[in-house]
C-alpha positions as CSV (number, residue, x, y, z in Angstrom):
1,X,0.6,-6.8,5.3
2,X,1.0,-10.9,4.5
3,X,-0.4,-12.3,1.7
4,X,-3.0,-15.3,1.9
5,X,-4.3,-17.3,-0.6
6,X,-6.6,-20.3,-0.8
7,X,-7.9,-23.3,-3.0
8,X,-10.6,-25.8,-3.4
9,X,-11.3,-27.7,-6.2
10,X,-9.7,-30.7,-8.4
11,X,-7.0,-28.6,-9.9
12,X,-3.1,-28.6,-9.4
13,X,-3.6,-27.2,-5.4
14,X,0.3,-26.7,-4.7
15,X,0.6,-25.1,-8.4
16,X,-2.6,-22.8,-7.7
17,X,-0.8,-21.1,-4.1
18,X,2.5,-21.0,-5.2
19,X,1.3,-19.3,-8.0
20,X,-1.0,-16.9,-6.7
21,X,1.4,-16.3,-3.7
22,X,3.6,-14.9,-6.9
23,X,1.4,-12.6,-7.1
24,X,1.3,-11.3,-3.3
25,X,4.6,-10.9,-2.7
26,X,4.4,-7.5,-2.4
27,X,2.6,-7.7,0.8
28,X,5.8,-9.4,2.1
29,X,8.7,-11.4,1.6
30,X,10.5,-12.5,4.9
31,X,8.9,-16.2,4.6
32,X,6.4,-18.2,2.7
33,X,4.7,-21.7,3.5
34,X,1.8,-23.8,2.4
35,X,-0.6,-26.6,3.7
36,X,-2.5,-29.2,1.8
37,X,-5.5,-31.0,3.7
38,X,-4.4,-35.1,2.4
39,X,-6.6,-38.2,3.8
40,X,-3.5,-39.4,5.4
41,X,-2.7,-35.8,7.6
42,X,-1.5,-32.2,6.5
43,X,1.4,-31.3,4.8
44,X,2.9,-28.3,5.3
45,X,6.0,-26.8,3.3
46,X,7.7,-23.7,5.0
47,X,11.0,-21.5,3.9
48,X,12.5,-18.8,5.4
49,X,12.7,-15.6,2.9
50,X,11.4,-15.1,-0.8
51,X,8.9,-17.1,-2.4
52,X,11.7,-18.5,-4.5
53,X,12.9,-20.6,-1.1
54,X,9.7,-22.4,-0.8
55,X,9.5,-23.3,-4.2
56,X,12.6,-25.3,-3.9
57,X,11.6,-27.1,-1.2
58,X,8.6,-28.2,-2.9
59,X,10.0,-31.3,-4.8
60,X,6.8,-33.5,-4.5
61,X,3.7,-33.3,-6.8
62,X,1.1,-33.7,-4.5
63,X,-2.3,-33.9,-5.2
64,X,-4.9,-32.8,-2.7
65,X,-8.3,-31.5,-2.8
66,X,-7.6,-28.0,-0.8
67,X,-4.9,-25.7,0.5
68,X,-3.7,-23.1,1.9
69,X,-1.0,-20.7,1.2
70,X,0.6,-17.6,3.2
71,X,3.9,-15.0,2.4
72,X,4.7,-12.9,5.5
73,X,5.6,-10.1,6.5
74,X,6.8,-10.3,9.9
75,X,5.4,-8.8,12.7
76,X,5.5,-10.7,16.0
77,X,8.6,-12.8,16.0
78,X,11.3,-12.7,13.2
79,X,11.8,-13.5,10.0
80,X,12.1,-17.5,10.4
81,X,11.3,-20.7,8.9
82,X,9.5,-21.6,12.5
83,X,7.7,-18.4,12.6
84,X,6.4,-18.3,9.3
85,X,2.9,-19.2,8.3
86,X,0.5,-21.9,8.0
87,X,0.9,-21.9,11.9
88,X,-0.5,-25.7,13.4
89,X,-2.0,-26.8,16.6
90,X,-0.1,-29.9,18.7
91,X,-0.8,-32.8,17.2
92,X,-1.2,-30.9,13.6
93,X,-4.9,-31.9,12.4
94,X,-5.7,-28.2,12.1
95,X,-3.7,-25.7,10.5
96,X,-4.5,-22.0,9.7
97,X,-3.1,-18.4,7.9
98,X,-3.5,-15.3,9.4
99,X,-2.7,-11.5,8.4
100,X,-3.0,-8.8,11.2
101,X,-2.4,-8.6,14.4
102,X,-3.9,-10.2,17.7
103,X,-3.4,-7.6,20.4
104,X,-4.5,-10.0,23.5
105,X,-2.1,-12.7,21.9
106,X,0.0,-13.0,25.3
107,X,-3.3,-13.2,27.7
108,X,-4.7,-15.9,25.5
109,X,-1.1,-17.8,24.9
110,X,-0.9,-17.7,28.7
111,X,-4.3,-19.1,29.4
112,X,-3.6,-22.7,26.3
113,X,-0.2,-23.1,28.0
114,X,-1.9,-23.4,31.3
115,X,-3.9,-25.8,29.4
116,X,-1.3,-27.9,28.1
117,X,-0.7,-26.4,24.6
118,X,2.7,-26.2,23.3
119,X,4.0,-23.1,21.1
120,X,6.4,-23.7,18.6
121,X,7.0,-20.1,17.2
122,X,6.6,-16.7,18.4
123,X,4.0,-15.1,16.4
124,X,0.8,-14.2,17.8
125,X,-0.6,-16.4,15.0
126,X,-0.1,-19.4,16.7
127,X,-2.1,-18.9,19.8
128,X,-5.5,-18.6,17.1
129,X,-4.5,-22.0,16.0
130,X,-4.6,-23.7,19.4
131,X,-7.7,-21.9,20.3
132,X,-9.6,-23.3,17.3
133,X,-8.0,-26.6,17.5
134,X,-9.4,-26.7,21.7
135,X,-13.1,-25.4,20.0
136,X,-12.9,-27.9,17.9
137,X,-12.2,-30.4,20.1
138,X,-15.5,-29.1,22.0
139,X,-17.7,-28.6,19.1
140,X,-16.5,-31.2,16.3
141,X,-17.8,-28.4,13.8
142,X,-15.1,-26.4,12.0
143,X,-17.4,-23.2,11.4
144,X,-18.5,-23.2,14.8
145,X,-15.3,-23.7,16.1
146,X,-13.8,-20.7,14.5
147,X,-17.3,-18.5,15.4
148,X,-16.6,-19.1,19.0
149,X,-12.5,-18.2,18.7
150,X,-12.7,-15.1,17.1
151,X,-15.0,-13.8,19.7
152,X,-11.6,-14.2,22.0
153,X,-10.0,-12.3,19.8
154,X,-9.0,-8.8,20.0
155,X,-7.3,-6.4,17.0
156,X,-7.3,-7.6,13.0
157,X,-7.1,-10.9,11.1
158,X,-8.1,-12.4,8.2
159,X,-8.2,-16.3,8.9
160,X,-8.1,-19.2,6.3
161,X,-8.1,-23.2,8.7
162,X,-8.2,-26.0,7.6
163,X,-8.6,-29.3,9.7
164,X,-7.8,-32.7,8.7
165,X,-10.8,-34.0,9.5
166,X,-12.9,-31.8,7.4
167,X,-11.5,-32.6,4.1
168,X,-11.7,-30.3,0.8
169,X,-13.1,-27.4,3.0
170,X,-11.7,-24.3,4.1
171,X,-13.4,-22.2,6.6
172,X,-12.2,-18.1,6.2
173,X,-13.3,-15.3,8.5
174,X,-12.0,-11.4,9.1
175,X,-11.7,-8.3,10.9
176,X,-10.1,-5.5,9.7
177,X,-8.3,-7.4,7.3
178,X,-8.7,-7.9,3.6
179,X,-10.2,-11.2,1.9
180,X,-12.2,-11.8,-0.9
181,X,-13.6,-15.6,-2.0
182,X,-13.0,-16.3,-5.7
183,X,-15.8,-18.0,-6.8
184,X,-15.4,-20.7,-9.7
185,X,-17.1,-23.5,-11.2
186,X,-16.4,-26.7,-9.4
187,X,-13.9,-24.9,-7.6
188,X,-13.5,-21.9,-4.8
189,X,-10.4,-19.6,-4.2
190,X,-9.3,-17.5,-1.1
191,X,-7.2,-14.0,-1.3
192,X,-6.0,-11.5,0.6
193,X,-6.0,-9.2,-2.9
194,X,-7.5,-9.8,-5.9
195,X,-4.4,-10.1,-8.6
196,X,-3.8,-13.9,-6.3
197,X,-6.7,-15.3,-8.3
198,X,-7.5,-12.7,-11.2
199,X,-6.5,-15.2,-13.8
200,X,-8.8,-18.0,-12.4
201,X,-12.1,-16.0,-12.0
202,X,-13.4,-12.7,-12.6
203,X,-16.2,-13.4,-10.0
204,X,-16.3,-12.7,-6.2
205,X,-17.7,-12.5,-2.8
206,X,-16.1,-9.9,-0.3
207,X,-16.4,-10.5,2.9
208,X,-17.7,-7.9,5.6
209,X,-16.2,-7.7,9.1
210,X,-16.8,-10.5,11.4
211,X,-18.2,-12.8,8.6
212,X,-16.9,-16.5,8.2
213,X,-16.8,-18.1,5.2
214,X,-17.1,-21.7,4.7
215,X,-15.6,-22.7,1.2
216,X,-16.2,-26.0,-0.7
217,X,-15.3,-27.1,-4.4
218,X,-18.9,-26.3,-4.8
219,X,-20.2,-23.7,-3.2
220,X,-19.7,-20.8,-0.4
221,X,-21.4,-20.2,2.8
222,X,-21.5,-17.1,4.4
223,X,-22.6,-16.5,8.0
224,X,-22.8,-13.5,10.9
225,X,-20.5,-13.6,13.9
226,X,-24.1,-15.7,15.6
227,X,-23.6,-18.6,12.5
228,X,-26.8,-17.7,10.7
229,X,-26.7,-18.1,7.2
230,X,-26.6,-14.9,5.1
231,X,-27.4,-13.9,1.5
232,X,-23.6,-13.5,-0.4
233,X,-23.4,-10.5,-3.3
234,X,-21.3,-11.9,-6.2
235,X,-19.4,-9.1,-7.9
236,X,-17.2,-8.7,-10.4
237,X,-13.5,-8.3,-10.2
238,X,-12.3,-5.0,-11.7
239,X,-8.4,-6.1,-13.0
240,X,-7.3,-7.5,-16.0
241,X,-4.8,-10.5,-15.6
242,X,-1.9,-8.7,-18.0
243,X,-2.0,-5.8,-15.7
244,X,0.8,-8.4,-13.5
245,X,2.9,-8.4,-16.6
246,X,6.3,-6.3,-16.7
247,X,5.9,-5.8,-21.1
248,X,9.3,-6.1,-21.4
249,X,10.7,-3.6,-18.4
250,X,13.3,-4.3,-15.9
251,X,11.1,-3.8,-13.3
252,X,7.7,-3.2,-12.0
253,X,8.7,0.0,-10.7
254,X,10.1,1.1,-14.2
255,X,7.2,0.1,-15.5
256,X,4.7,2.1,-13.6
257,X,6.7,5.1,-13.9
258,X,6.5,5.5,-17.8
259,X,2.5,4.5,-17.1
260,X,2.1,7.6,-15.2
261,X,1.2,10.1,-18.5
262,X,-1.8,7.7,-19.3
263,X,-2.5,7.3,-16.0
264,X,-3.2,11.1,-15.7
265,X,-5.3,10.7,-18.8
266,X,-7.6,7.9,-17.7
267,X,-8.0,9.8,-14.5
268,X,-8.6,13.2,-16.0
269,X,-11.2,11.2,-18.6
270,X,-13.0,9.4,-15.7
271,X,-13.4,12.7,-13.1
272,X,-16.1,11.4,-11.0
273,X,-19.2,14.1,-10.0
274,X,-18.6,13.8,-6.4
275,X,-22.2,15.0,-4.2
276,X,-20.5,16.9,-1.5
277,X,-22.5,18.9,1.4
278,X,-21.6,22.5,2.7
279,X,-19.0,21.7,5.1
280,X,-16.9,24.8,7.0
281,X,-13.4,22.9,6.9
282,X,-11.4,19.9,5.9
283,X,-9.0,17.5,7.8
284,X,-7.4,14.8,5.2
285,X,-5.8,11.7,6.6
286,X,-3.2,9.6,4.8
287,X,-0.4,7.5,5.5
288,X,3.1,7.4,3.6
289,X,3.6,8.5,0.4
290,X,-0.1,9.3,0.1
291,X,0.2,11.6,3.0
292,X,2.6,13.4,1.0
293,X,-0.1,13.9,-1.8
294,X,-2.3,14.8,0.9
295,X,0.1,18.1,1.7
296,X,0.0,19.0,-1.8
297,X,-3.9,19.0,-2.1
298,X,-3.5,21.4,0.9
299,X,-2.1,23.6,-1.2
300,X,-4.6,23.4,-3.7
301,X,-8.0,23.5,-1.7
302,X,-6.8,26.4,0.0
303,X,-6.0,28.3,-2.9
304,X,-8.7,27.6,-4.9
305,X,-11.2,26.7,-2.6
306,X,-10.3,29.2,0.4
307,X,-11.4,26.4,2.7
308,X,-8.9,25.8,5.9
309,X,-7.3,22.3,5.3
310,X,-5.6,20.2,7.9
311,X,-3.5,17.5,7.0
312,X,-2.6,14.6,9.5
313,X,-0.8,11.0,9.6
314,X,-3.5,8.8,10.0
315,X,-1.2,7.2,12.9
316,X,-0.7,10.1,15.1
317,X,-4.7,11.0,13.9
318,X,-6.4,7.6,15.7
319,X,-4.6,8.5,18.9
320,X,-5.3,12.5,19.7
321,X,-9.2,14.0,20.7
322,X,-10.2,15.6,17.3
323,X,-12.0,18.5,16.7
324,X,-14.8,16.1,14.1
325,X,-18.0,17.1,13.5
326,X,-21.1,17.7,10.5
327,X,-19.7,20.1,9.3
328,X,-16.2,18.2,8.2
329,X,-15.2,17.1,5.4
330,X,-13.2,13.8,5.9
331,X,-10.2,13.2,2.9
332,X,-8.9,10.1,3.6
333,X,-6.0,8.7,1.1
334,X,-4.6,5.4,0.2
335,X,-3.2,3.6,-2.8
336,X,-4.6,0.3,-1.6
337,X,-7.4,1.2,0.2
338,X,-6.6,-1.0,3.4
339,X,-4.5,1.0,5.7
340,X,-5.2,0.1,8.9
341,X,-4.3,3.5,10.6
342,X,-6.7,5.2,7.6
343,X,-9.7,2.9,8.2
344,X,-9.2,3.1,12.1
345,X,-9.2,7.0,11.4
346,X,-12.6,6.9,9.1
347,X,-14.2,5.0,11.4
348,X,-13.6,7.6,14.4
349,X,-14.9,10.2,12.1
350,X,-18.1,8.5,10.7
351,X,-19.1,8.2,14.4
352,X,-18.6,12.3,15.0
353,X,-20.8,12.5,12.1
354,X,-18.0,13.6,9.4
355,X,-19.2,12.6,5.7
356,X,-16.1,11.3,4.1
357,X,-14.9,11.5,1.0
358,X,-12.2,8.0,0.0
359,X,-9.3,8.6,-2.5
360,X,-8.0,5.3,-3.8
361,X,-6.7,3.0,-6.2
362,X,-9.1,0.2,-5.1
363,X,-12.6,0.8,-5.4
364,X,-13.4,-3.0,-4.3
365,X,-11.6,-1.6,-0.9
366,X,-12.3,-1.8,2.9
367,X,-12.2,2.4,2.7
368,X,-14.2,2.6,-0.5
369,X,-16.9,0.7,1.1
370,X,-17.1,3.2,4.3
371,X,-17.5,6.3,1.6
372,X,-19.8,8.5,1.7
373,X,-18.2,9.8,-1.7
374,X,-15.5,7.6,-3.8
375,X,-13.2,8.9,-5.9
376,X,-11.6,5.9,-7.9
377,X,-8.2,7.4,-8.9
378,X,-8.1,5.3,-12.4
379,X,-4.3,4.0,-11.9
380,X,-4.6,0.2,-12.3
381,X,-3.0,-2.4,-10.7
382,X,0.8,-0.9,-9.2
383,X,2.8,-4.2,-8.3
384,X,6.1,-2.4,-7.2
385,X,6.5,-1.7,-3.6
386,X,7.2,1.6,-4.3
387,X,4.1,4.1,-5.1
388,X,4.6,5.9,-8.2
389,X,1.7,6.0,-10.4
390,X,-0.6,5.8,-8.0
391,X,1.2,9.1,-6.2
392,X,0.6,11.0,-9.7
393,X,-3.0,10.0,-9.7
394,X,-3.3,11.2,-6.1
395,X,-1.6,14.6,-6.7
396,X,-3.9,14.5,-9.9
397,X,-7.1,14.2,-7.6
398,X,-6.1,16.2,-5.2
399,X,-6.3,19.3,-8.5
400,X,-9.4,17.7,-9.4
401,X,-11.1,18.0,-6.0
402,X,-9.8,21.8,-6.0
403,X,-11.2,22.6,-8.9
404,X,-14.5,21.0,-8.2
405,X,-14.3,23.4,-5.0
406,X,-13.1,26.7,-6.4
407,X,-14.4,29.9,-5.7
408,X,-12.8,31.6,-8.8
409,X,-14.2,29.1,-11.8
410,X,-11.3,31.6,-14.5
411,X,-8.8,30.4,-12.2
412,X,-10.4,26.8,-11.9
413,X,-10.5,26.4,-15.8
414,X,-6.8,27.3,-16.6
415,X,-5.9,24.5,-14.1
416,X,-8.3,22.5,-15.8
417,X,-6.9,23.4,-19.5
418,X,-3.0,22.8,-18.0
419,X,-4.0,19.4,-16.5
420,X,-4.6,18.3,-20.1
421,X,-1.3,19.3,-20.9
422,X,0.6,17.5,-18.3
423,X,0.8,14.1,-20.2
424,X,3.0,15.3,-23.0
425,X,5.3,16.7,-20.5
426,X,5.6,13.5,-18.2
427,X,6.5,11.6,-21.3
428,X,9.1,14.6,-22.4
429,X,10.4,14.1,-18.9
430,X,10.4,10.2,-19.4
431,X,12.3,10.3,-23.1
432,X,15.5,12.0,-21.3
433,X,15.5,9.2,-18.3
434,X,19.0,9.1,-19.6
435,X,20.1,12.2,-18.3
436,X,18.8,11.6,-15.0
437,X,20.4,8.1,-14.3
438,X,23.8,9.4,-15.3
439,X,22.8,11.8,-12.5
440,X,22.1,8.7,-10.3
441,X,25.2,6.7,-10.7
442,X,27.5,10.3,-10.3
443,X,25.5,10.2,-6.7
444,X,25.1,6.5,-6.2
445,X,27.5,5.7,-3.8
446,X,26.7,8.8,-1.4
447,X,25.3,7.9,2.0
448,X,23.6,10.9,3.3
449,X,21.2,12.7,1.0
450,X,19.0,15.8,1.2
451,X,15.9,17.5,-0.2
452,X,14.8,21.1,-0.3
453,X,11.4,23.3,-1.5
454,X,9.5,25.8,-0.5
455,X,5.8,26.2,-0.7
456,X,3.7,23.3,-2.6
457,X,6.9,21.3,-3.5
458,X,8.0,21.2,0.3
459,X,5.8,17.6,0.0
460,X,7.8,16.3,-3.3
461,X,10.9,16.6,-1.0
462,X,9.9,14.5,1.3
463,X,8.3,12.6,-1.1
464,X,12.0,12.5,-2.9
465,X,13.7,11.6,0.1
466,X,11.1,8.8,1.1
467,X,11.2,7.0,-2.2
468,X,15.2,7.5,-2.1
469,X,15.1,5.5,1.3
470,X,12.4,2.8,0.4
471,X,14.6,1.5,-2.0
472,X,18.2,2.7,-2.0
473,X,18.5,2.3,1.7
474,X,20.2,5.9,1.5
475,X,19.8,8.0,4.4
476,X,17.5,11.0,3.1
477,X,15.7,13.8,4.4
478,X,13.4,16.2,2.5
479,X,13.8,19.7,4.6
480,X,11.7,22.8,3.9
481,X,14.7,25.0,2.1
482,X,14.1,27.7,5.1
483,X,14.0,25.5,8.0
484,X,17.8,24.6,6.0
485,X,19.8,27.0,8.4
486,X,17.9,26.1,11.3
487,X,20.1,23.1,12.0
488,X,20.3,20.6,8.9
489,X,22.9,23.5,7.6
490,X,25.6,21.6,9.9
491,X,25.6,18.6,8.2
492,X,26.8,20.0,4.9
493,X,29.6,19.3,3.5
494,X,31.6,17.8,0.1
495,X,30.0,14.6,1.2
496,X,26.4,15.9,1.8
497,X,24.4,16.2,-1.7
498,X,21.3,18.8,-1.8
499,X,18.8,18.3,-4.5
500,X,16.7,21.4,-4.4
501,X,13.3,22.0,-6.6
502,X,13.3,25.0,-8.2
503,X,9.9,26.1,-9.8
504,X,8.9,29.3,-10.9
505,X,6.7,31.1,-8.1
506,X,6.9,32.9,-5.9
507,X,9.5,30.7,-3.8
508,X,11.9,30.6,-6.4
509,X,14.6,33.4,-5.2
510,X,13.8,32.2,-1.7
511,X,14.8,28.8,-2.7
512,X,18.0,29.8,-5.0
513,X,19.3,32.0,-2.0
514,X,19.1,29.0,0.3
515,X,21.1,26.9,-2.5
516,X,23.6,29.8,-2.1
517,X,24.0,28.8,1.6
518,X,24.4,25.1,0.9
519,X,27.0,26.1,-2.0
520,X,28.9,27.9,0.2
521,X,29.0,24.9,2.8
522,X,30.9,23.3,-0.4
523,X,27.5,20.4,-0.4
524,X,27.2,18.8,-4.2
525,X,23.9,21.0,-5.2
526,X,21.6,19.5,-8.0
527,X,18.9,21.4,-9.4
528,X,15.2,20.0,-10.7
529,X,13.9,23.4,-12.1
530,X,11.8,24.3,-15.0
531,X,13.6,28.3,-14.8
532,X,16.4,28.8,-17.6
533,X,18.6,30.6,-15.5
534,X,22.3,31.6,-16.1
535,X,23.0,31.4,-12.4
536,X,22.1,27.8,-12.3
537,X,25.3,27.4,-14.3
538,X,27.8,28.4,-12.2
539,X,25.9,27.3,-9.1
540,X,24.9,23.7,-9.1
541,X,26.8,20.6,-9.7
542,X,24.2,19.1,-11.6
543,X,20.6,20.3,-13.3
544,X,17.7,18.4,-14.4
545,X,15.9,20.6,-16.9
546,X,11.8,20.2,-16.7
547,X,9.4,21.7,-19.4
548,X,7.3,24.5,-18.1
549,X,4.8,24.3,-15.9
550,X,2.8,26.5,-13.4
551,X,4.3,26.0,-9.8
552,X,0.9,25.0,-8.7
553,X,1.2,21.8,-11.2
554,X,5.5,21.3,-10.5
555,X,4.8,19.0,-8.1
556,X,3.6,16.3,-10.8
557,X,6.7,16.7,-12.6
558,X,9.0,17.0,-9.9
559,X,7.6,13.3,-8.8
560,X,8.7,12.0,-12.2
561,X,12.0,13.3,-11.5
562,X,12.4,12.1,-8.2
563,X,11.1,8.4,-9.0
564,X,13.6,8.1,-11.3
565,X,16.2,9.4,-9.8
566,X,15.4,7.0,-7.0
567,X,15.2,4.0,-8.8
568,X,18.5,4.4,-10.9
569,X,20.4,4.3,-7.9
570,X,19.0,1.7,-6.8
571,X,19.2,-0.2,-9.8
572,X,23.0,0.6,-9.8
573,X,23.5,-0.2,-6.2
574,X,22.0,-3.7,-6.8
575,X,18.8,-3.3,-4.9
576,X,15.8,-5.5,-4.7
577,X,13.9,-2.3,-6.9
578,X,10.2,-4.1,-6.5
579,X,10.8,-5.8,-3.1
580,X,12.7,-3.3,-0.8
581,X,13.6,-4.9,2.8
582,X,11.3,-4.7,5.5
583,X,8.2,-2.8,3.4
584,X,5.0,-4.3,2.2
585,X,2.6,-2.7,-0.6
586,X,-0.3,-2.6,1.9
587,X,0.3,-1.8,5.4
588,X,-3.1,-4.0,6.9
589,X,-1.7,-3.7,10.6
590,X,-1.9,-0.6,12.5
């Protein structure tokens, strides 16, 4: 969930990692550092917190011929200047990055202190540097060196080390981690994600699972976990470099949320013709918010499909006996295309023999590549922490995959024909934000919060409360609005808001009568409903008025609502919108 970035060539080195660690900081902000290999020894530059912290520590204009430069999100070991990244062995010649996680850390920290190495921090990072730096001592080869650590290693990392004696070369390997090698002329870059050095280069080597990369101003090297030399793919990088810009919003997140109606429309433009098998049932396996996108394509498939779905936290999926086999279809979700509990899960299910079938936002991904189908969801690069668009391009493959599966093709084609629709309505919905955040600063300083639906919009309140939580720091709960009296009922009160989703379906009086209930507890009721109902006046404190919409598609609306109703609060309690505490964009450690 850290963000990596490396540079060889002739340019400004410090300038080219502090900028492309810009860039990153959505993988984490708790501390930042940097390393430049100089003739006369390595210079490192380290700051506790945001980006901005290391920058102002960075007084000198050094020139250097390669570097390396990490933003962390911390995992062993706290948020400190000592703990954060590049990590160095004793007498400081080598110094590396590292995102993931080391699970045999303590064995191997055990077994160099017995040796006589000395740890500084307490990150799990830092053993990997001592146990290169004792290779190399051995070997006097970088490359091998770092082939003969990583065997030692157990769990995930993607590695960038330098070592002063090996000037203006980096050597790079992974497992389970993200990086990609920019490759340039008369110069190399090193990334954990692609918008670090899409503004340098639009050309690129990934690399595969226990690869190592050796990078010079001239020229990369790749080689198997044995050190033979191995045939690299060039590919081009998919993003355009003004994708990173704000054009003129507040914030990111803002900004993402009024891209959502052309985000359906690329998406509904670009519907790829997916080659699927006969398969007897479906499991789909997501994390987070796209987990809550998975619940709603539930909903879908079985309706229009009549195909038994399961739905599953990719977390709690990785650690249970599964019933897996040929005759499975395999969904698995994620915005980024890298979560670690997701690719852990898709692996487990390609060795039962499962095809599967990878939703996401990055078709360069870790998941895309272990597809049997891909289904690029078409919403560009999302730089808030926050999913928004990417959520609406989820829900809007999950409709698409349903259709493509549908048993009744009448039914299928007025989806189809209302999907087209759906644009004009997310922008109607966006051209009244100004209703909604005079909603959010009435309920702004509330500290409890709670969500209610029924049937297919039971996910948008979770969904609602999760985004309320990610970056209000309001404690919110999305409830099924019949599970209501069986136990959340005793927390309302004055003090207790319920925002319910109203849609018309067949939930609709089952949802107004539990409302009724919360009313009566005297909790503040607001109302996201696309039903003109004289009851509404005289029963809820507050309404948000939706166009029409079939309750199948309410669930894309309802997420406009709710993402906006999340981030004015926010925005009026002062938060970090883009950069919530404690979160990363892409969760690479398990």
């Amino acid at each position: 969930m850290c963000g990596i970035v490396g540079y060889v060539g002739k340019k400004s080195t410090a300038e080219i990692l502090l900028n492309g660690l810009s860039k990153l900081e959505y993988r984490g902000y708790d501390s930042a550092g940097i390393a430049l290999n100089l003739p006369s020894g390595m210079k490192v530059f380290k700051a506790n917190g945001k980006l901005h912290n290391l920058k102002n520590v960075m007084t000198e204009n050094i020139a250097a011929g390669s570097g390396i430069g990490h933003i962390r999100w911390a995992t062993h070991g706290g948020a400190s200047e000592v703990n954060a990244h590049p990590h160095s062995c004793n007498c400081g010649s080598l110094v590396l990055v590292h995102n993931g996680i080391i699970e045999n850390f303590q064995e191997l920290k055990d077994e160099l202190t017995g040796c006589g190495c000395v740890f500084k921090s307490q990150t799990d990072t830092e053993v990997i540097a001592h146990l290169v730096a004792r290779e190399f001592e051995k070997v006097k080869d970088l490359k091998t060196a770092v082939i003969n650590s990583i065997k030692c290693l157990k769990g995930a990392f993607a590695l960038c080390v330098m070592h002063n004696d090996v000037q203006d070369t980096i050597v790079v390997a992974k497992r389970n981690a993200p990086l990609v090698l920019g490759v340039g002329n008369g110069e190399n870059y090193i990334a954990s994600d692609i918008p670090a050095i899409i503004e340098y280069t639009k050309s690129a080597i990934y690399l595969d699972d226990n690869q190592i990369g050796v990078v010079s101003a001239d020229e990369i090297k790749i080689y198997d976990a044995s050190g033979n030399l191995l045939t690299s793919k060039v590919e081009n990088l998919p993003f355009e470099p003004q994708a990173l810009s704000k054009m003129g919003y507040k914030h990111y997140m803002l900004k993402e949320i009024h891209e959502q109606s052309d985000v359906i429309r690329n998406i509904l433009a670009a519907s790829p013709e997916l080659q699927l098998k006969k398969f007897d049932r479906i499991q789909i396996i997501a994390c987070g918010t796209s987990l809550h996108a998975a619940l709603v394509g539930k909903y879908v498939i079985e309706d229009l499909a009549g195909i038994p779905v399961d739905v599953e936290a990719s977390s709690e999926f990785i650690y249970r006996s599964t019933i897996i086999n040929e005759n499975t279809l395999v969904i698995g979700i994620s915005q980024s295309g890298e979560t670690a509990d997701t690719i852990t899960a898709i692996k487990q299910v390609k060795e039962k023999g499962a095809k599967v079938l990878i939703v996401t936002n990055r078709p360069d991904s870790t998941m895309a590549r272990l597809a049997d189908n891909l289904f690029p969801i078409e919403a560009g690069i999302e730089v808030s922490v926050a999913a928004t668009k990417s959520y609406m391009a989820q829900l809007i493959a999950m409709y698409l995959l349903g259709i493509l599966l549908a048993k009744d093709a009448e039914k299928a084609a007025v989806i189809k024909a209302e999907l087209s629709q759906l644009p004009a309505k997310v922008e109607m919905i966006l051209n009244n934000s100004t209703a909604i955040a005079e909603i959010a600063r009435k309920y702004s300083n509330f500290k409890n919060f709670i969500f209610i639906a029924r049937g297919i919009n039971y996910p948008s309140a979770l969904e609602g409360a999760l985004k309320l939580k990610e970056i209000s720091y309001i404690n919110a709960t999305g409830y099924s609005a019949g599970e209501l009296k069986h136990g959340p009922i005793a927390m309302l009160d004055e003090s207790m808001p319920v925002l319910a989703f109203l849609s018309e379906g067949i939930v609709y009086d089952k949802v107004l009568s539990n409302c009724q209930e919360a009313k009566a507890r005297q909790a503040k009721l607001i109302a996201v409903t696309n039903v003109e109902n004289s009851t509404h006046q005289g029963l809820f404190d507050d309404i948000i008025q939706i166009p029409h919409v079939s309750d199948m598609l309410s669930p894309t609306l309802n997420a406009v609502v709710l993402q906006l109703l999340a981030y004015y609060i926010a925005e009026f309690l002062g938060k970090d919108v883009d950069q919530p505490r404690n979160l990363a964009k892409s969760v690479t450690v398990e």
